[in-house]
C-alpha positions in Angstrom: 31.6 -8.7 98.0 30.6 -7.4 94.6 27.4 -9.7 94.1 27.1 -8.5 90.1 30.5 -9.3 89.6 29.5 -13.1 91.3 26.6 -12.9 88.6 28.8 -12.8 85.9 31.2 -15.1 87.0 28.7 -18.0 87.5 27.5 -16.8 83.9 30.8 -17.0 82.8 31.7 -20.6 83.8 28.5 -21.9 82.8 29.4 -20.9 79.3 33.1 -22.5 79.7 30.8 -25.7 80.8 28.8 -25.7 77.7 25.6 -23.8 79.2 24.4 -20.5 78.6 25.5 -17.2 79.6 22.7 -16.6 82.4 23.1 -16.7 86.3 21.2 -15.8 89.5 22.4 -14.2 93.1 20.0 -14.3 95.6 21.3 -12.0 98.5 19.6 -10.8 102.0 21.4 -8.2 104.4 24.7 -9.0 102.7 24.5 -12.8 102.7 24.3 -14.5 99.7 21.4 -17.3 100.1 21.4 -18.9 96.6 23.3 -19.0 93.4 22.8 -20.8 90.3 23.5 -20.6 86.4 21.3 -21.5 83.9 20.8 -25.4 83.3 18.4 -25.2 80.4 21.1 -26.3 77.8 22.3 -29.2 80.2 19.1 -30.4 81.4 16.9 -30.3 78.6 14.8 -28.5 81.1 12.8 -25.3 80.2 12.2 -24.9 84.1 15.7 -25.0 84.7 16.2 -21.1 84.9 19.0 -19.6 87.0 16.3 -17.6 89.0 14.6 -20.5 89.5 17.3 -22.9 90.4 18.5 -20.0 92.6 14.9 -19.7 94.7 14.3 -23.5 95.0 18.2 -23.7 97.0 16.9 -20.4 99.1 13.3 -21.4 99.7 14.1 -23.2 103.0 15.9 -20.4 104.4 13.0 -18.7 104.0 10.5 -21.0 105.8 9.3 -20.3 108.9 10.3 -21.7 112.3 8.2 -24.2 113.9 
């Protein structure tokens, strides 16, 4: 898969949607974890980042085992 190519994509449709043109692939060995475009515009959030959005979905992949 070409994971840049996701990237814009996601950016692309988010613009369609009225959002901006920003998104964020999270990828280990291959996988993609998380994905997200920016939500800003939609929100009214300023925390609303694609990088951010895209780590708080792949945060409890990351967690350990118990």
């Amino acid at each position: 898969m070409d994971f840049a190519q996701r990237t814009i994509d996601i950016a692309r449709q988010n613009v369609a949607e009225g959002g901006r043109p920003f998104a964020t692939v999270i990828v280990k060995d291959g996988r993609i974890l998380a994905e997200s475009a920016n939500r800003v515009a939609q929100t009214n959030d300023p925390t609303a980042h694609a990088e951010i959005l895209a780590i708080r979905e792949a945060a409890p992949s990351w967690a350990p085992s118990t």
